[in-house]
DRENDO-1510 file (C-alpha; in Angstrom, 1 decimal, always signed):
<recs>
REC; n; res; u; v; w
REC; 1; UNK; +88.7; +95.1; +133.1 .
REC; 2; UNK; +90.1; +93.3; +130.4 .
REC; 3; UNK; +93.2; +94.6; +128.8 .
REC; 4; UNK; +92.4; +95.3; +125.1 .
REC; 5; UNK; +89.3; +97.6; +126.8 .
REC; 6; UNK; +91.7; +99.2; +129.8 .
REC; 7; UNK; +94.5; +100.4; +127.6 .
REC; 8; UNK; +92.4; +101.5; +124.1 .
REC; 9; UNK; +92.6; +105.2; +123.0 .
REC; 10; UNK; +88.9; +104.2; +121.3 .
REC; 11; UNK; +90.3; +105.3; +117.6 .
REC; 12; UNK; +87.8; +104.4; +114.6 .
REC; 13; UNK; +90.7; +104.4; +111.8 .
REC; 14; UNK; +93.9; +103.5; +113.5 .
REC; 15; UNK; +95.1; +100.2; +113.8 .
REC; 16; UNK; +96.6; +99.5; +117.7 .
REC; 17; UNK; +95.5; +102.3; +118.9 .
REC; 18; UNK; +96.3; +102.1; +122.8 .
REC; 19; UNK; +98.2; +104.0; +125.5 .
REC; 20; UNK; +100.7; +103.1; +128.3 .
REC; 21; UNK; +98.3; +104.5; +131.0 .
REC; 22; UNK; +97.7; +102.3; +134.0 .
REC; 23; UNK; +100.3; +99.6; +134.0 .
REC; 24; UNK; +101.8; +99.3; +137.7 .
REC; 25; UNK; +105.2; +99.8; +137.9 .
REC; 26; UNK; +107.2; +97.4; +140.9 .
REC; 27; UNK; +107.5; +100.4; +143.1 .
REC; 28; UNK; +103.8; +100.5; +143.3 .
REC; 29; UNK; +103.8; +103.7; +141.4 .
REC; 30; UNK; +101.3; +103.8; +137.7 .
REC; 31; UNK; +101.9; +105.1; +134.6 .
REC; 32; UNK; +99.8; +108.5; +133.8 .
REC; 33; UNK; +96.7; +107.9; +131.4 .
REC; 34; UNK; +96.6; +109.7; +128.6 .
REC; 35; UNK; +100.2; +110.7; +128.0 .
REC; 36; UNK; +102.1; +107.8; +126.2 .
REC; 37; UNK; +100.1; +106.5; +123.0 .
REC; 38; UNK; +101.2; +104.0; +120.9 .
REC; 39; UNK; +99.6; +103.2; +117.8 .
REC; 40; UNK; +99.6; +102.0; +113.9 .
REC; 41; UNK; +100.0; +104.5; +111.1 .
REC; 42; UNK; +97.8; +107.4; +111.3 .
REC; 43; UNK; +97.3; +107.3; +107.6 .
REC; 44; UNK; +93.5; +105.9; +108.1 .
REC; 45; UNK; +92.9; +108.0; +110.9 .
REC; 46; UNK; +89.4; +109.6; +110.8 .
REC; 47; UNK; +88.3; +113.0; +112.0 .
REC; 48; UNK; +86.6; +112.1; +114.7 .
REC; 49; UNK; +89.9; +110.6; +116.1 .
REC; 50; UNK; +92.0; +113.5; +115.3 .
REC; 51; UNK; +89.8; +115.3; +116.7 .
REC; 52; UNK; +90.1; +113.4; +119.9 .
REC; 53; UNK; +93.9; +113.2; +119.9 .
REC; 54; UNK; +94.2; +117.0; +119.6 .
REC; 55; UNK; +91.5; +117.8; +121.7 .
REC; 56; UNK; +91.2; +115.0; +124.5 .
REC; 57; UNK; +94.7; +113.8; +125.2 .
REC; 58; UNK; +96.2; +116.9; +123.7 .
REC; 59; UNK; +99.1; +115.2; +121.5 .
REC; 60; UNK; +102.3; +117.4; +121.7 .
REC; 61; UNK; +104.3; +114.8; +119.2 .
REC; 62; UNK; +104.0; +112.1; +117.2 .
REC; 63; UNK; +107.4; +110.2; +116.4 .
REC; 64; UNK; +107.1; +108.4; +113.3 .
REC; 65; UNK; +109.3; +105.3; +113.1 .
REC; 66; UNK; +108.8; +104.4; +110.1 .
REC; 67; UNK; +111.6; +104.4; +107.1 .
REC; 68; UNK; +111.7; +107.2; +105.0 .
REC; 69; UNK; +109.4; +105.0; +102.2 .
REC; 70; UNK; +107.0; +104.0; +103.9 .
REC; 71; UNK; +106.2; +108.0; +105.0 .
REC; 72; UNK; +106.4; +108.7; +101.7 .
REC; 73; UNK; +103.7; +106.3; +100.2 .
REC; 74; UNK; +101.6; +106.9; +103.4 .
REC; 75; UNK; +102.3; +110.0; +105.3 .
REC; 76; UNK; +100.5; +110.8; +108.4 .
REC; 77; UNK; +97.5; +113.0; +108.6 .
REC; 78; UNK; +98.7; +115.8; +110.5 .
REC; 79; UNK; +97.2; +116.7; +114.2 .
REC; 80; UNK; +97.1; +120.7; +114.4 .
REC; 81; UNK; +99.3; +121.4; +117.3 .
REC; 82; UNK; +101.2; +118.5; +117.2 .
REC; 83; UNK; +105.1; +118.5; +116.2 .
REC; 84; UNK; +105.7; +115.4; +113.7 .
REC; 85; UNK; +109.5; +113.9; +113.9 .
REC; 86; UNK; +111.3; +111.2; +112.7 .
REC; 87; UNK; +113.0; +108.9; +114.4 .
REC; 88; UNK; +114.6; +106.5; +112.1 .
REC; 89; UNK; +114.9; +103.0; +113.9 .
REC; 90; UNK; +115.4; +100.8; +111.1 .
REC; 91; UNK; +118.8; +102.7; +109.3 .
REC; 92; UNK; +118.1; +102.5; +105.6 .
REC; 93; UNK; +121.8; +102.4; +104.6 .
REC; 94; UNK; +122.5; +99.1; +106.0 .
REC; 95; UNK; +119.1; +98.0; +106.4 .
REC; 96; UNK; +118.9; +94.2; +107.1 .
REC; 97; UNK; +117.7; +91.8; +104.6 .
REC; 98; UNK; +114.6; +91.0; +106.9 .
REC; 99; UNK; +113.7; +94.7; +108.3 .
REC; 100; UNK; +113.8; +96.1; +104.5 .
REC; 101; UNK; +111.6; +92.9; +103.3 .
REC; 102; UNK; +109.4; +93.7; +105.9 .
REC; 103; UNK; +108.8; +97.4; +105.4 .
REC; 104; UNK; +108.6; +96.9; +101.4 .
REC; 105; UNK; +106.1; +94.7; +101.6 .
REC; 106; UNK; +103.8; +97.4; +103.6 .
REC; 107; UNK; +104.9; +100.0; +101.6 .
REC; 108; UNK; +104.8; +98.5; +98.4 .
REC; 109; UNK; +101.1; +97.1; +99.2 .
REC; 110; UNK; +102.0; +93.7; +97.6 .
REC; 111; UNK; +99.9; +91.1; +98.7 .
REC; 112; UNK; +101.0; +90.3; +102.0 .
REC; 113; UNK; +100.3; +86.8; +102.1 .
REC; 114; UNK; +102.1; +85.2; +99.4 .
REC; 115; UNK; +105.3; +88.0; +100.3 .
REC; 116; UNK; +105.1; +86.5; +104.1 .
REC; 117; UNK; +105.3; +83.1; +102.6 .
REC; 118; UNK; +108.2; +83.9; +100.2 .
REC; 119; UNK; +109.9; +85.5; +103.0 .
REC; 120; UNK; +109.7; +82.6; +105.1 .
REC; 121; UNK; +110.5; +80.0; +102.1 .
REC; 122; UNK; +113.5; +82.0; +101.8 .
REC; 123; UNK; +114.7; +81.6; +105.5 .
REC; 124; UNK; +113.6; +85.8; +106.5 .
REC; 125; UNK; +112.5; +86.5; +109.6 .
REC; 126; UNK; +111.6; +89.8; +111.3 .
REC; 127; UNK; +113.5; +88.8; +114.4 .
REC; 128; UNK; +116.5; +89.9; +113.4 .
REC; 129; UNK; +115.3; +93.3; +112.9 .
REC; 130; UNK; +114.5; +92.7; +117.3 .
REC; 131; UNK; +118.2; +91.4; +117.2 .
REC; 132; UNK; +119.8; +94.6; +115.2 .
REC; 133; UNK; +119.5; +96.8; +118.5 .
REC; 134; UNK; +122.1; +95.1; +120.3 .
REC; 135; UNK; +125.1; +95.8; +117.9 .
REC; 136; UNK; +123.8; +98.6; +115.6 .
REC; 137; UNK; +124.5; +101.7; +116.6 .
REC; 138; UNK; +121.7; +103.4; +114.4 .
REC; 139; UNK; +119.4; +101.4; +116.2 .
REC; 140; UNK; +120.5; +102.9; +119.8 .
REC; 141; UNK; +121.0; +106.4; +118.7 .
REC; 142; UNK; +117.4; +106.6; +117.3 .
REC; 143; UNK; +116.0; +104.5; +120.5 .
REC; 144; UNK; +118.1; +107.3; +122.5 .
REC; 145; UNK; +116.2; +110.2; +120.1 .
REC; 146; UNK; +113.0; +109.0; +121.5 .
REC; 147; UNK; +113.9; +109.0; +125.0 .
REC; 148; UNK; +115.4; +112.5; +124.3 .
REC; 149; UNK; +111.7; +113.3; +123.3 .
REC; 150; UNK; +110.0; +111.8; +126.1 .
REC; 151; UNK; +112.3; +113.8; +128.4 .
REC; 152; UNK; +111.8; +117.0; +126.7 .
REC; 153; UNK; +107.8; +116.9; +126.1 .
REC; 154; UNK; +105.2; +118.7; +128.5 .
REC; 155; UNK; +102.5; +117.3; +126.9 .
REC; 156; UNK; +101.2; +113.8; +125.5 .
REC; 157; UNK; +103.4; +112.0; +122.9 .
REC; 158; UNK; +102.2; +109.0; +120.3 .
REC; 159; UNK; +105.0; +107.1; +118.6 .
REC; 160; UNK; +104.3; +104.5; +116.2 .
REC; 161; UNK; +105.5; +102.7; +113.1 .
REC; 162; UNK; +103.2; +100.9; +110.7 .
REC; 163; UNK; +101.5; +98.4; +112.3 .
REC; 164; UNK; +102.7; +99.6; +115.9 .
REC; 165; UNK; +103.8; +96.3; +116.5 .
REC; 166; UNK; +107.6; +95.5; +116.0 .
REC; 167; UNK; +109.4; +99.1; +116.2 .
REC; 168; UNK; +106.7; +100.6; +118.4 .
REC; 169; UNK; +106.7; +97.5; +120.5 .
REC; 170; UNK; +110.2; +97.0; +121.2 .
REC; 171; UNK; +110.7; +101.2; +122.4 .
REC; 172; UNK; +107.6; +100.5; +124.5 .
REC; 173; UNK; +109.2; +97.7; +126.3 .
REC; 174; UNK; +112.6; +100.1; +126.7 .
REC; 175; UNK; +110.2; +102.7; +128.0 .
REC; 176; UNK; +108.6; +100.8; +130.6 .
REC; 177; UNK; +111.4; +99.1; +131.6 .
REC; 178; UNK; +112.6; +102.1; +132.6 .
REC; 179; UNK; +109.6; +103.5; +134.3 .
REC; 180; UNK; +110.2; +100.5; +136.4 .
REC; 181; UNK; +108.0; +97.8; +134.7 .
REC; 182; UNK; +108.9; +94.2; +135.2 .
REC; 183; UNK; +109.3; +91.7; +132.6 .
REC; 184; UNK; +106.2; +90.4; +132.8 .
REC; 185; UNK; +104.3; +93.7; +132.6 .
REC; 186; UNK; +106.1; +95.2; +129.4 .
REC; 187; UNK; +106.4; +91.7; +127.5 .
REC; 188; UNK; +102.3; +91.7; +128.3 .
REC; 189; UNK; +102.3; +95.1; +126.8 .
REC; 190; UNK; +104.0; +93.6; +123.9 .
REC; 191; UNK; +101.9; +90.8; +123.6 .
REC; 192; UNK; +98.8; +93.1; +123.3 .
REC; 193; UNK; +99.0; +93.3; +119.7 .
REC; 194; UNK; +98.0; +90.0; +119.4 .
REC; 195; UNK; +94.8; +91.0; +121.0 .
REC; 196; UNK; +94.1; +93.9; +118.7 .
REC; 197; UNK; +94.9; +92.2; +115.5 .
REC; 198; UNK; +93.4; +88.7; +116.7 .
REC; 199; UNK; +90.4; +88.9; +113.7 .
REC; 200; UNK; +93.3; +89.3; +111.8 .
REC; 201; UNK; +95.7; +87.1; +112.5 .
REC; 202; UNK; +92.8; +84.1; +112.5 .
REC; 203; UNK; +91.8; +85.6; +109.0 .
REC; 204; UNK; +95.2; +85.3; +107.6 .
REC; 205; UNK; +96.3; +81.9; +109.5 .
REC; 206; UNK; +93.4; +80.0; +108.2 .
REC; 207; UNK; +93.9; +81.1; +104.5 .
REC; 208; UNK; +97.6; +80.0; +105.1 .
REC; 209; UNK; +96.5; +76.6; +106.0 .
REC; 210; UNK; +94.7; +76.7; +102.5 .
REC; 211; UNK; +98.1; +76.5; +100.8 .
REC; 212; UNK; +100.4; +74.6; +103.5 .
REC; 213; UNK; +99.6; +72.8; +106.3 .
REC; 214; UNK; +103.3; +73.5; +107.3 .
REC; 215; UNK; +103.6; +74.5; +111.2 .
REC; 216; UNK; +106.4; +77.1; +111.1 .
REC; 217; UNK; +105.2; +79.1; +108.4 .
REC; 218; UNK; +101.8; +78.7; +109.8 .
REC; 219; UNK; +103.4; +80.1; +113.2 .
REC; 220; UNK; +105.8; +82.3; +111.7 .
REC; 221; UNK; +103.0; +84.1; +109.6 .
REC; 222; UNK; +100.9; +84.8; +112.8 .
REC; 223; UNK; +103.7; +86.3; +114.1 .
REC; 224; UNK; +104.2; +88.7; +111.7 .
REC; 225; UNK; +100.6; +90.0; +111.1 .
REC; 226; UNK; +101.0; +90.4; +115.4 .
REC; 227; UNK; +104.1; +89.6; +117.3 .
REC; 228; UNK; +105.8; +87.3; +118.3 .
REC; 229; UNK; +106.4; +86.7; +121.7 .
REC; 230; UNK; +109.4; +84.6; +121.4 .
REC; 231; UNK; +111.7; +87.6; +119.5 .
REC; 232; UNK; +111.2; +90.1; +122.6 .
REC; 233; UNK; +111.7; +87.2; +125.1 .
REC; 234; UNK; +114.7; +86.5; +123.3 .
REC; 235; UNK; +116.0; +89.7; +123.6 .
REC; 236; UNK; +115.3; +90.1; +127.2 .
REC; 237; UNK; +117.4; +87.1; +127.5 .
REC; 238; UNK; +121.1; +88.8; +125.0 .
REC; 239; UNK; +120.4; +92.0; +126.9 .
REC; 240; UNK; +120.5; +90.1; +130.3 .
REC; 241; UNK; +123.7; +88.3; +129.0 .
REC; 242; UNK; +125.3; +91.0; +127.7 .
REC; 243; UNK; +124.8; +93.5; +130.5 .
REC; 244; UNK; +123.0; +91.9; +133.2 .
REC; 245; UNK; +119.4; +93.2; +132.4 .
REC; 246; UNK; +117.4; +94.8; +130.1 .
REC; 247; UNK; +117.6; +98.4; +132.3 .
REC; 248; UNK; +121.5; +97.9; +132.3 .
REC; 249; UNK; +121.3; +97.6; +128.7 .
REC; 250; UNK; +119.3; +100.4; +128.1 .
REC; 251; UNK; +121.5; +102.7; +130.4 .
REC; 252; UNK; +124.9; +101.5; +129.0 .
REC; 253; UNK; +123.7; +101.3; +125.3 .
REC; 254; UNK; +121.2; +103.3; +124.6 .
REC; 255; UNK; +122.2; +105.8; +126.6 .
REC; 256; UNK; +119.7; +107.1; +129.2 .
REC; 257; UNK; +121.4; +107.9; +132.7 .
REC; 258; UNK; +119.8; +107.5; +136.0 .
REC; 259; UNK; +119.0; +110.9; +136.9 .
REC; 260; UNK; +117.3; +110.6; +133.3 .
REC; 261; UNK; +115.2; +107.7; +134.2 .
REC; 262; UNK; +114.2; +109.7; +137.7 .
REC; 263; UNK; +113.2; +112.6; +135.3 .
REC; 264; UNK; +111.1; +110.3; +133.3 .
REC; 265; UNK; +109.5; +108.7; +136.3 .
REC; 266; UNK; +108.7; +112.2; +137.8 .
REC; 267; UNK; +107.2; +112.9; +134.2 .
REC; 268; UNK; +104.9; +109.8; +133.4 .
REC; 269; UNK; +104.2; +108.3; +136.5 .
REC; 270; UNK; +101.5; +109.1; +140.0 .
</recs>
């Protein structure tokens, strides 16, 4: 079955909309269905789909990891029964030039093509926002909260950001690398996004060749309306130089110990 079909949650109004269910882990073992949703903002979210996340896959929590601006100009609409928390990746105080562009831009709803092309012109890039999590120690607390919430849930959990791309993407790759994913299998994971916003990244790339046939702002736009597949390949690579892996990284950093990950296992996987 093809991917984008296997691993959508089937919402109407919610960009991304996907789960974690049915990826094999390299001890044979597969992640749960049902349990771990990732997703875009729930802001557009209709009510036939909340209907289905409270009723079908039961949501327990929603972690919302978007900045505290972006909440405010769209907040969530709320799933009765559900327990909304925060979990802050990007730290406001000492945001980075790149990660605060970013996020203005979607809150802000300033047109996104000309701001990604200003951003570029300007030498911005969102991978430095990918880059943060190895020295900021924000950035590993709040990945840490998340884990904390996994651990302490009985029930299904959605986390997401705005476009459940960047933020959501990256704490999907720590969570199946810790589930026992390979590389391969979480950076696939990651790449879905391109899948789900394909119509719109082709929309947006050929208006961008409209006004400049230049190749890295071509690429560089595509990469922000989906991912980019270089930033989390590159951080695969300073985890793995810094610690020896991504796992080691995520144990000695972040935080989670192994009788942690064995919790987590018993938790999310058959």
């Amino acid at each position: 079955m093809n991917d984008i079909l296997s691993h959508s949650i089937g919402l109407d109004g919610v960009d991304n909309a996907r789960e974690l269910g049915g990826y094999v882990m390299q001890d044979g073992r597969t992640v749960k269905s049902g349990v771990l949703l990732r997703t875009g903002k729930l802001l557009g979210a209709t009510a036939q789909d909340i209907s289905k996340l409270r009723d079908i896959y039961k949501v327990e929590k929603v972690l919302d990891m978007r900045t505290t601006v972006e909440i405010a100009q769209e907040p969530d609409v709320q799933i009765d029964g559900a327990e909304n928390i925060h979990i802050g990746v990007i730290d406001e105080s000492v945001a980075s030039e790149d990660a605060a562009a970013m996020t203005a831009i979607y809150a802000k709803g300033e047109n996104l093509l000309q701001s990604f092309i200003d951003m570029i012109s300007a030498g911005r890039f969102i991978g430095n926002m990918y880059k943060s999590v190895l020295t900021s120690k924000h950035m590993q607390r709040e990945c840490r909260r998340f884990f904390d919430e996994l651990l302490t849930a009985d029930g299904a959990v959605l986390w997401h950001c705005t476009g459940g791309k960047d933020r959501t993407g990256m704490t999907a790759v720590f969570l199946l690398t810790v589930l026992g994913a390979d590389k391969a299998t979480a950076l696939a994971d990651f790449a879905l996004t391109n899948e789900y916003y394909k119509a719109k990244i082709d929309f947006t790339v050929a208006a961008v060749k409209k006004i400049t046939d230049d190749e890295l702002t071509i690429k560089t736009i595509a990469g922000l309306i989906g991912v980019n597949f270089d930033f989390m390949d590159e951080i695969y690579s300073m985890t793995e130089a810094k610690c020896g892996s991504m796992l080691e990284f995520i144990k000695s950093e972040i935080g989670v110990t192994d009788d942690e990950i064995l919790i987590l296992k018993e938790k999310y996987l058959n």
